[in-house]
C-alpha positions, 0 to 999 in steps of 0.5 A: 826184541820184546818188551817186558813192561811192569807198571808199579802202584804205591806210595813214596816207596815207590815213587822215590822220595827222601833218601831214594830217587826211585828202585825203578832202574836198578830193577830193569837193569838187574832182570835184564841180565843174560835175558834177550827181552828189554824190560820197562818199568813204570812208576806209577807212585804217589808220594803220600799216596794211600790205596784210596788214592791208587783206586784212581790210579789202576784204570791208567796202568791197566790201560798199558796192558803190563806184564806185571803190576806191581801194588804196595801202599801198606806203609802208608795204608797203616795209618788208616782203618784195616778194614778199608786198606783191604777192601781197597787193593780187593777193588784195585785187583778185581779192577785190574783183573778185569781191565788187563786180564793177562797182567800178572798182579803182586801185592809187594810188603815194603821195608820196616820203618827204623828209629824213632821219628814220628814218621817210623813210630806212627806206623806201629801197625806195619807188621799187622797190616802186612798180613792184609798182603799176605792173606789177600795174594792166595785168596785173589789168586795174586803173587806176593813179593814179601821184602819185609823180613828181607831188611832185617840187618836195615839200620838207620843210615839205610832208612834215614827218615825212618821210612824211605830207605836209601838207594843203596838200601833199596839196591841191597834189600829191595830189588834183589827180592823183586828181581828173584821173583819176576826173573822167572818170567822174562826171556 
């Protein structure tokens, strides 16, 4: 049986935190269906985790030689400087491109925050820096598994916090999108 391994790198969202354990599982057993290989995941999330911190990161992921890597930290990179969000995921995906050149690499935009905690409206500059993603996967030759508009029926019993979204959330909005991008790949 083969093995189709997806690495991901990302903040909370990633990780599983809060509401959410982790979308992790939820997207192995989905791709699996009606395919003969097994695939793995690995969660490479940092709970408050910024792209900086992913820059110490790739080298280990890029080191398993994945299929796919997975790179979101938008929602917690709104917070910084748009100018060295950007230039650290172009560091994160020339250093992965140059240490596992046959992983296929996507920039993943997370779900919107809700409500009105400090934590969903401190990242007022969500939507602005999503176009980082989306300028940057054509660019850098890079796929792009776009989620953010996908949540727009999330309500606030989705996403508690403000930022973290549910399991069942994640199940909902999150995984299916992941799932109909990377099924193509896997036998």
């Amino acid at each position: 049986m083969q093995i189709f391994d997806i690495a991901s790198i990302g903040t909370s969202l990633t990780a599983g935190t809060g509401a959410s354990k982790s979308w992790h599982r939820d997207l192995e057993a989905s791709l699996m269906v009606g395919k003969k290989s097994r695939v793995r995941t690995y969660n490479f999330g940092i709970a408050g985790g910024y792209s900086s911190d992913g820059l110490a990161v790739y080298p280990r992921v890029a080191a398993l030689r994945p299929k796919v890597v997975l790179l979101e930290f938008l929602m917690n990179d709104c917070l910084l400087v748009y100018n060295t969000s950007r230039a650290n995921m172009v560091s994160m995906i020339s250093g992965i491109k140059a240490a596992s050149p046959a992983s296929a690499i996507y920039l993943m935009t997370m779900n919107p925050t809700r409500g009105s905690s400090s934590s969903a409206t401190q990242r007022s500059a969500l939507p602005t820096f999503n176009a980082i993603y989306r300028e940057l996967a054509p660019l850098m030759s890079v796929g792009i598994i776009d989620t953010y508009d996908g949540w727009s029926a999330a309500t606030l019993s989705d996403i508690p916090d403000g930022v973290h979204p549910t399991d069942v959330a994640n199940r909902t909005y999150l995984v299916p999108r992941i799932a109909e991008v990377l099924a193509p790949l896997i036998t």
